[in-house]
C-alpha positions as CSV (number, residue, x, y, z in Angstrom):
1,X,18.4,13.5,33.5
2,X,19.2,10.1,35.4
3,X,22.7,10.5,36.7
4,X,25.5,7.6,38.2
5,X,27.0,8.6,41.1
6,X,30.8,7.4,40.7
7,X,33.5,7.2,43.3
8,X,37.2,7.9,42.3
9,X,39.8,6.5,44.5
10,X,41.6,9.6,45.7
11,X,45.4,9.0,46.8
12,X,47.9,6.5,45.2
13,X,45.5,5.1,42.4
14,X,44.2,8.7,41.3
15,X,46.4,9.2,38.7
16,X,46.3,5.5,37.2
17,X,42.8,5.9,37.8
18,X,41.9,8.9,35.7
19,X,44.2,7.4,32.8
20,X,42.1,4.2,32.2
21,X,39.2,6.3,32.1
22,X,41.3,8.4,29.6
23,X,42.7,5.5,28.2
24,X,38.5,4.3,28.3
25,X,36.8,7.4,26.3
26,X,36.1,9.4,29.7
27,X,37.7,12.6,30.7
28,X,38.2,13.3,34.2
29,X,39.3,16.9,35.0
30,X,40.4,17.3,39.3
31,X,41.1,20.5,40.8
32,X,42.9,20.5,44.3
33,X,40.6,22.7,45.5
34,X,37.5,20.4,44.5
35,X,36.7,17.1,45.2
36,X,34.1,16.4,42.9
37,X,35.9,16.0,39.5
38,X,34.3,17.1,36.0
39,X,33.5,14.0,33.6
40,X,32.6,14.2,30.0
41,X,29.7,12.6,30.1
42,X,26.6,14.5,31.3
43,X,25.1,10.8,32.4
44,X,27.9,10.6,35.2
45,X,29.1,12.7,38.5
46,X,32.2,12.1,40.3
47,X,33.6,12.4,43.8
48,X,36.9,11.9,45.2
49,X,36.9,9.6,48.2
50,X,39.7,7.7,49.8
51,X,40.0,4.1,48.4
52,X,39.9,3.0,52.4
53,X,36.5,4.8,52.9
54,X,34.7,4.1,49.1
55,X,33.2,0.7,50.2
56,X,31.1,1.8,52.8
57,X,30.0,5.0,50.8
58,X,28.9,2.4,48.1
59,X,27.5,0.2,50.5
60,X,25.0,2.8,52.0
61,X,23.9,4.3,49.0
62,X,25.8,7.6,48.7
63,X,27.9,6.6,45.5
64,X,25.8,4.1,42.7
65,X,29.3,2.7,42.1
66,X,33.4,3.5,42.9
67,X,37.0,2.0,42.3
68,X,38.6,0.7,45.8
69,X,40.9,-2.4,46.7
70,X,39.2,-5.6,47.0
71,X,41.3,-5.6,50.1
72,X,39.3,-2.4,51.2
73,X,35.9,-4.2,50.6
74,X,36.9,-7.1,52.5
75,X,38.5,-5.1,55.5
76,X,35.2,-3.1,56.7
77,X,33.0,-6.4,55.3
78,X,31.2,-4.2,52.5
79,X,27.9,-5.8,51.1
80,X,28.3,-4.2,47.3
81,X,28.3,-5.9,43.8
82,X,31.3,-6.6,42.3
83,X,31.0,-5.1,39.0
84,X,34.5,-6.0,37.9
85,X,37.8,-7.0,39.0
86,X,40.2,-4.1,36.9
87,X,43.9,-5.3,37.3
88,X,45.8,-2.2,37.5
89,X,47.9,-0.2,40.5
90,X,49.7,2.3,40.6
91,X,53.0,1.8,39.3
92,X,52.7,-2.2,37.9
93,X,49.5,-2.3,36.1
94,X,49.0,-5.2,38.3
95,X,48.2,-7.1,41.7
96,X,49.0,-5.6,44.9
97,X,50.0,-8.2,47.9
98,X,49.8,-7.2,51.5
99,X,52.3,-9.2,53.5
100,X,53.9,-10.1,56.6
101,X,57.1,-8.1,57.0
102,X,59.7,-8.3,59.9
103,X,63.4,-7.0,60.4
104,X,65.8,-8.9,58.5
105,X,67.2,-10.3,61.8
106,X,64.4,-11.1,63.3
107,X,63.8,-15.0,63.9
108,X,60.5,-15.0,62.8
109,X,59.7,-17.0,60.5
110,X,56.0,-17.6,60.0
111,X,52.7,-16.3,61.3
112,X,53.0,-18.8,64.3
113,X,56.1,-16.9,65.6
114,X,54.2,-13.6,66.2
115,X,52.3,-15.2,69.6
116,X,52.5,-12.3,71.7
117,X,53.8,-10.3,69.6
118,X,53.2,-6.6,68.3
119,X,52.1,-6.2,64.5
120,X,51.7,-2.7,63.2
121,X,49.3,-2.3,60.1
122,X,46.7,-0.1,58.3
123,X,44.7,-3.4,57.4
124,X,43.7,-4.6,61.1
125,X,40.4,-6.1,60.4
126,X,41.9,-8.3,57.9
127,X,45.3,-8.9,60.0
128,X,43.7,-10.1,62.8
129,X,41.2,-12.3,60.2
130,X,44.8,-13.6,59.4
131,X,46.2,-14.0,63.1
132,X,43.1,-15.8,64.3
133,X,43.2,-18.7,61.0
134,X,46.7,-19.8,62.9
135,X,45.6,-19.9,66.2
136,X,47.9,-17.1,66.9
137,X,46.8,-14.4,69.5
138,X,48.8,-11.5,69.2
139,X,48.3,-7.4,69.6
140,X,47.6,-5.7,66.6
141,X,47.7,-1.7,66.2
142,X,46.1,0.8,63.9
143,X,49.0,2.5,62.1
144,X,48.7,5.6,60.3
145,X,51.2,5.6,57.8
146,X,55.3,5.4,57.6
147,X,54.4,1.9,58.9
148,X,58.0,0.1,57.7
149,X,59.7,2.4,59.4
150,X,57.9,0.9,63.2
151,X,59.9,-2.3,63.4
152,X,61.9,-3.6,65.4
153,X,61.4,-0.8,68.1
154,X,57.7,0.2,67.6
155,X,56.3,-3.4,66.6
156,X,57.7,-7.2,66.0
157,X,55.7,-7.0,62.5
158,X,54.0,-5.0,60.0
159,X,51.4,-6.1,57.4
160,X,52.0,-3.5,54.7
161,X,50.9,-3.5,51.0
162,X,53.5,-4.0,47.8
163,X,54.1,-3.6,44.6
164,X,57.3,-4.5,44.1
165,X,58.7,-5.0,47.7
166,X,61.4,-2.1,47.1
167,X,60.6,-0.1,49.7
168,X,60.3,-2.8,52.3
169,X,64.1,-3.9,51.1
170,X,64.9,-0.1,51.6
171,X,63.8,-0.3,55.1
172,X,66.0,-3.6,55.4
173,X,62.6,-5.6,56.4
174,X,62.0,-9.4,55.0
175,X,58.6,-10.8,54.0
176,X,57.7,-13.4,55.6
177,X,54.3,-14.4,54.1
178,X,51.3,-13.0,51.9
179,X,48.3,-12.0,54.2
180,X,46.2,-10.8,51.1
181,X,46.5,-10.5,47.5
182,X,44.1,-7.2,45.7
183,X,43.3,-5.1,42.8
184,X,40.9,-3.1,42.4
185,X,37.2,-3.6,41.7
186,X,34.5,-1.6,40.2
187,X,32.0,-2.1,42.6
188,X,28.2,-1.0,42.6
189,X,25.4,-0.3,45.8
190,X,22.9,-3.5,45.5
191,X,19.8,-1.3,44.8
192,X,21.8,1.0,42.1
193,X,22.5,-2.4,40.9
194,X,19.0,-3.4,40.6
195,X,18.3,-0.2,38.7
196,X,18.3,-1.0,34.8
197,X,19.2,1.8,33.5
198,X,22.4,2.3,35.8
199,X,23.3,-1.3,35.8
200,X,23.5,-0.9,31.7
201,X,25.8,2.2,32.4
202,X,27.8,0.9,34.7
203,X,27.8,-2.6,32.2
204,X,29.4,-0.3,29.0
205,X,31.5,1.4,31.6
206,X,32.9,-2.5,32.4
207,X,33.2,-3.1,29.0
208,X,35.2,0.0,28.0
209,X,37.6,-0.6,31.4
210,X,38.2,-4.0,30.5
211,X,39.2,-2.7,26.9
212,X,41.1,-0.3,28.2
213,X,43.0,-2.5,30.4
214,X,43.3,-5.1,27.8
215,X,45.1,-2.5,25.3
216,X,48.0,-2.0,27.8
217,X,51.3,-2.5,26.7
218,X,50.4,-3.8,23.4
219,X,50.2,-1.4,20.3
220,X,48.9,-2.1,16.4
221,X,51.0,-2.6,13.4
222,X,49.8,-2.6,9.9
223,X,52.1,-2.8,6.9
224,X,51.9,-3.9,3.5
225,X,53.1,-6.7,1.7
226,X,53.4,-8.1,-2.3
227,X,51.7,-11.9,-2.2
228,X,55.7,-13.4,-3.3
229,X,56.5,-12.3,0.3
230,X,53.3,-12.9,2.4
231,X,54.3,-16.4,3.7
232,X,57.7,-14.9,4.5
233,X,56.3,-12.0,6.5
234,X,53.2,-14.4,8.1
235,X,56.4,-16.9,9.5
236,X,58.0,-13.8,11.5
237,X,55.1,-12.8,13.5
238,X,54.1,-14.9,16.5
239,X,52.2,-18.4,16.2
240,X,49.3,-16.7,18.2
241,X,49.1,-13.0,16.3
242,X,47.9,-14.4,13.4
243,X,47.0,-10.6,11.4
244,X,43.8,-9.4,9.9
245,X,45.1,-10.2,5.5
246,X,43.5,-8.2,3.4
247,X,43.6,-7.5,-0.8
248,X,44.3,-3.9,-1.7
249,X,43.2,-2.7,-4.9
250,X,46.2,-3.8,-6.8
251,X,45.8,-7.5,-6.8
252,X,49.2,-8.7,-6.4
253,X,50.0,-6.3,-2.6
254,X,48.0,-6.9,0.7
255,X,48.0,-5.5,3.7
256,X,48.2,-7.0,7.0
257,X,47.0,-5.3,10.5
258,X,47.7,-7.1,13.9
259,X,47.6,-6.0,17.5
260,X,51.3,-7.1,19.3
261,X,52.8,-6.6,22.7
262,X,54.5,-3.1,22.4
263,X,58.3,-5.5,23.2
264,X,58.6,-7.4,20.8
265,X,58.0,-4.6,18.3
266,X,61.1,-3.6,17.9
267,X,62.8,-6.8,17.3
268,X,60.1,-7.8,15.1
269,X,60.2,-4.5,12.5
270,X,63.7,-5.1,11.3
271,X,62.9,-8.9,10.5
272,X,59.3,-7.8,9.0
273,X,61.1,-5.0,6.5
274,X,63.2,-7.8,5.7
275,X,61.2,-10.5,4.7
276,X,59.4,-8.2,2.4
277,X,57.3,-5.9,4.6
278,X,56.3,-2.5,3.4
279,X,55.0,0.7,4.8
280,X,55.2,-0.3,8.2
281,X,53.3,1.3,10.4
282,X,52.7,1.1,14.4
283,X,50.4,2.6,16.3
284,X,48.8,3.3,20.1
285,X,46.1,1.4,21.0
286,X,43.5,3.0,23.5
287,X,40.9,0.1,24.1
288,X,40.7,-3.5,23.1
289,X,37.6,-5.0,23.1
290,X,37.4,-8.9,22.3
């Protein structure tokens, strides 16, 4: 049986990454004493691998496919497909930035101010990249982790990633600019690629992701409603959310089903039961496919 080799970021996106492919239709069962997962889906092996590490892996044919940073592909220059850009971290569902971070007395003030100076990051490829686009020769060191905790006496600068920029606050540092902004990719070896039969897998794969993806923070609601009220209960939902209407048996009730951003449930319930709405219902969504 014709199998896809599939990479699984292992580290900080792990667990977000194992719950889209929950979230997706795919169970993914890790053992700490194994780093090739089990997947339900006999079509499909997985293999742990650092996200820093999973371009090259693609890139030279050992993985078909795997889930890194795009700011992973572009540090080590992979040459790999990008299947598709999946917008999720993980704590924020969201994009990651790497910035430019210095103590919070520190007079710098831009990239220019670093001439000379030390910067401590993980992402040095891309750093210097960075450096070079201002003209701005400065010393640039590997760092291999606890990297906000460097300046002022260990470096001038860090590049660091962020989420949310709480721990750099913690460590009293300021940002100064954004060096890159990332999320992670789905991203496929050329010749796997060119295969037919994997590039259809890892297309439905896409497809479920994105549906996946799509379905966060947002749940379904389906209630019913007698046809006196339907105008009233159409006016509270939102312009956009228009529902699916449709005739029950009894000719004079319909019901209504419409997909909503999880918030504004609860404000919109009490206002739905009481312009008329009936056996309200909400529920999880796992995938949303457009």
């Amino acid at each position: 049986m014709a199998k896809l080799k599939l990479g699984i970021p292992k580290g900080s996106l792990e667990n977000a990454t194992i719950d889209l492919f929950r979230r997706a239709g795919f169970n993914i069962a890790t053992s700490s004493r194994s780093y090739f997962p089990a997947i339900d889906d006999p079509e499909m092996e997985c293999m742990l691998i650092r996200a820093q590490e999973m371009a090259r892996y693609v890139e030279d044919g050992i993985l078909d496919a795997g889930l890194t940073g795009l700011d992973w592909v572009s540090e080590v220059g992979a040459d790999v497909h990008a299947v598709a850009d999946l917008v999720y971290a993980k704590q924020s569902f969201g994009k990651v930035r790497w910035v430019l971070a210095v103590p919070e007395s520190s007079p710098i003030q831009c990239a220019k101010d670093l001439e000379g100076k030390i910067v401590a990051t993980e992402l040095v490829a891309t750093t210097k990249r960075y450096l070079a686009s201002y003209g701005v020769n400065a010393k640039v060191e590997f760092s291999w982790g606890a990297t906000e905790v460097k300046p002022p006496e260990l470096a001038d600068a860090i590049v660091e990633v962020t989420e949310t920029g709480s721990s750099l606050r913690a460590n009293k540092l300021r940002i100064v600019e954004t060096v890159l902004e990332s999320n992670t990719q789905l991203i496929a070896n050329k010749t796997s690629w060119a295969d037919p039969w994997k590039q259809r897998k890892l297309q439905d794969l896409k497809l479920l992701l994105d549906g996946a993806i799509a379905a966060l923070g947002k749940v379904g609601l389906l209630l019913n409603v007698h046809k006196d009220n339907l105008q009233k209960v159409l006016a509270v939902l939102p312009a956009l959310k228009r529902p699916t209407v449709s005739p029950l048996s009894d000719g004079e009730w319909f019901a209504l089903n419409t997909i909503l951003d999880e918030l504004t449930v609860r404000t919109l319930i009490p206002r739905l039961k009481e312009a008329g709405g009936e056996g309200i219902v909400e529920y999880p969504l796992n995938k949303v496919i457009p």
